[in-house]
C-alpha positions in Angstrom: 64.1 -53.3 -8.2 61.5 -55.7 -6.7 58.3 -53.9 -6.1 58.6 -53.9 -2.3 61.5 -51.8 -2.5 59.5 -48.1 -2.8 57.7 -49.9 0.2 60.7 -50.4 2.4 61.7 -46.8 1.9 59.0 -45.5 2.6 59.3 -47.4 5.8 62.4 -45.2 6.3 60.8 -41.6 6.1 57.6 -43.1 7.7 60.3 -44.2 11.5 61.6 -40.6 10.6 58.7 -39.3 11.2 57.8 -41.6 14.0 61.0 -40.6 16.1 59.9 -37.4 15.8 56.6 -37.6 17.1 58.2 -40.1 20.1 60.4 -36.8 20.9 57.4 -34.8 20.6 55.1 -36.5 23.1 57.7 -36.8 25.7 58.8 -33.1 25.9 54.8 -32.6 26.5 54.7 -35.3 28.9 57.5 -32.9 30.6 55.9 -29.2 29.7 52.4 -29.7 29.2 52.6 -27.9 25.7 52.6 -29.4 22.0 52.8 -27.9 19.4 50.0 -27.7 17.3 52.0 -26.2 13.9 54.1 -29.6 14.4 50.8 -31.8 15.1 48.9 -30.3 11.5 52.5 -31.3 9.8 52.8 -35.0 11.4 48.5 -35.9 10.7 49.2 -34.6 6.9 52.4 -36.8 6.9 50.7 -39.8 8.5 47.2 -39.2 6.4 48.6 -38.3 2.8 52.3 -39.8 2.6 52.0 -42.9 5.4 48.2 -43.7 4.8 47.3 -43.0 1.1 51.0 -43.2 -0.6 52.4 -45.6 1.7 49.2 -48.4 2.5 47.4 -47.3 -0.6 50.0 -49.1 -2.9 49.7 -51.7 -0.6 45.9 -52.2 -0.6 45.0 -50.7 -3.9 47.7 -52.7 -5.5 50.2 -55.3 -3.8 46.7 -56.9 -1.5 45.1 -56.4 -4.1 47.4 -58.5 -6.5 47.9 -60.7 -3.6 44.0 -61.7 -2.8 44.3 -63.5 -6.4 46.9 -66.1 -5.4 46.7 -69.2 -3.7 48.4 -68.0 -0.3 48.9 -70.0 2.5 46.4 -69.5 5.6 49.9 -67.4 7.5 50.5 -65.2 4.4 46.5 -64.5 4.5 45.9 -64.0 8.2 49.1 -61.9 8.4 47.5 -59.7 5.1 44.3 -59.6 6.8 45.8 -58.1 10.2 48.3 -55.5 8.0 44.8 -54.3 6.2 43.2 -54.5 10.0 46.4 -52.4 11.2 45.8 -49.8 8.5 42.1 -49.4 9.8 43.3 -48.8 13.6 46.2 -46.5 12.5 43.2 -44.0 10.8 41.0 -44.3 13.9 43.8 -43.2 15.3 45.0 -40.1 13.2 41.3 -39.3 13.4 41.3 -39.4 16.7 44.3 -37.4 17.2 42.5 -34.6 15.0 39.8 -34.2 17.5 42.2 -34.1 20.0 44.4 -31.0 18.6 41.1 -29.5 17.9 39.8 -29.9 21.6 43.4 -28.8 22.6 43.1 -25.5 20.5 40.1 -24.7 22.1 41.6 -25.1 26.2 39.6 -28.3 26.5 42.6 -29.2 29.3 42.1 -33.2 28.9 42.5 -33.0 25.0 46.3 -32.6 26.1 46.9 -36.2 27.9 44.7 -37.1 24.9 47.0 -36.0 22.1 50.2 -37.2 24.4 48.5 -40.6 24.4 47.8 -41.0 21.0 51.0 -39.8 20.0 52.4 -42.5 22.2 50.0 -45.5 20.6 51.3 -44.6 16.7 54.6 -44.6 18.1 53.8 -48.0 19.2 52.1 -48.9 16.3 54.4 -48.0 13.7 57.3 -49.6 14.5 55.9 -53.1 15.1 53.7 -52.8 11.8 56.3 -52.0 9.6 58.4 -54.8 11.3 55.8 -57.2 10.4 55.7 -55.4 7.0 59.4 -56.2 6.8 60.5 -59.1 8.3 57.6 -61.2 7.9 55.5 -60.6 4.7 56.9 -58.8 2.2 59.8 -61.4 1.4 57.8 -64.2 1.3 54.9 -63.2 -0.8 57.4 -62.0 -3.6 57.5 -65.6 -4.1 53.8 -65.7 -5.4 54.8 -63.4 -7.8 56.8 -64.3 -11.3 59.2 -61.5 -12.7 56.6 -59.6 -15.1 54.4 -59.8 -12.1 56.5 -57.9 -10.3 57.6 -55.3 -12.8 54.0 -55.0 -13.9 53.5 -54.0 -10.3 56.5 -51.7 -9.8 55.2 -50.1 -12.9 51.7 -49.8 -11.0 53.3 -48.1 -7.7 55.1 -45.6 -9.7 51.9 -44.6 -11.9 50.0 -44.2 -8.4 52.2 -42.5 -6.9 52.4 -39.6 -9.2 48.8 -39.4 -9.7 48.2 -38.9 -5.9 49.3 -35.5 -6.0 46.5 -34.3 -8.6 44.1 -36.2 -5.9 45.2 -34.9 -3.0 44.6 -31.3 -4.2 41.8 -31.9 -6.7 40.2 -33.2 -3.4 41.7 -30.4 -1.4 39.6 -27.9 -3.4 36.6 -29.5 -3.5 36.1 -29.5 -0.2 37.2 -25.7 0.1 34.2 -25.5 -2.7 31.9 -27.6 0.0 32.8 -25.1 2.7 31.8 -22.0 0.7 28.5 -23.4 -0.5 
């Protein structure tokens, strides 16, 4: 398996997840409710499996790899604009947070707020991982020789079975901050 593989399926789950937050936003276009049980579900999705699973192995590890190569200025802008991309899409989930939270609390414009942002990463997401897909992560395999590649493939699958340990290790530390 080449090492954007685990990357294209997580694309998969990740436009799962996306349709459902499309189908989301327009029934509270229509009833001016959402559901905030669903909202909690979708951030954790976007922040732990989309952000820190899915763009960590791509910063921590394939950019990362990547920066060391000669690439050609289009392979280096596009990388640039992916890592750019990954910035906007946590403004974003951050933003959507504050949203929810002024929603929960009958702030009545935190609504159209949510609806929008919704709306943006469904805008977002598809078009990223397009680029992701159809214009980056064939190409730059060619930077990389065979062991490169399983060395990295090796790498994704280490990460991603120590990000479970983080995620809760981290979880409980800041339950620990709250009770101090």
């Amino acid at each position: 398996m080449k090492p954007i593989g685990p990357l294209m399926v997580e694309h998969r789950l990740i436009e799962r997840m996306i349709a459902l937050l499309k189908e989301k936003a327009a029934q509270a276009r229509k009833s001016n409710i959402i559901d905030v049980e669903f909202l909690q579900t979708a951030v954790d999705f976007i922040r732990t499996y989309a952000d820190r699973t899915h763009h960590g192995k791509e910063e921590d590890i394939l950019f990362r790899d990547l920066a060391r190569k000669q690439l050609t200025s289009e392979h280096k802008r596009i990388m640039e604009e992916l890592i750019e991309e990954h910035i906007s899409a946590r403004k974003m989930v951050g933003a959507l947070v504050e949203a929810r939270q002024g929603y929960m609390h009958s702030n009545a414009a935190a609504l159209k707020d949510v609806i929008d942002l919704l709306e943006r990463l469904v805008d977002f997401y598809p078009a990223h991982i397009e680029k992701e897909d159809k214009h980056f992560f064939y190409p730059i395999l060619d930077y990389f020789s065979k062991e490169e590649q399983d060395k990295m493939l090796l790498e994704f699958w280490e990460f991603d079975r120590k990000l479970i340990h983080e995620k809760y290790q981290k979880m409980v530390e800041g339950l620990e901050k709250q009770k101090a």
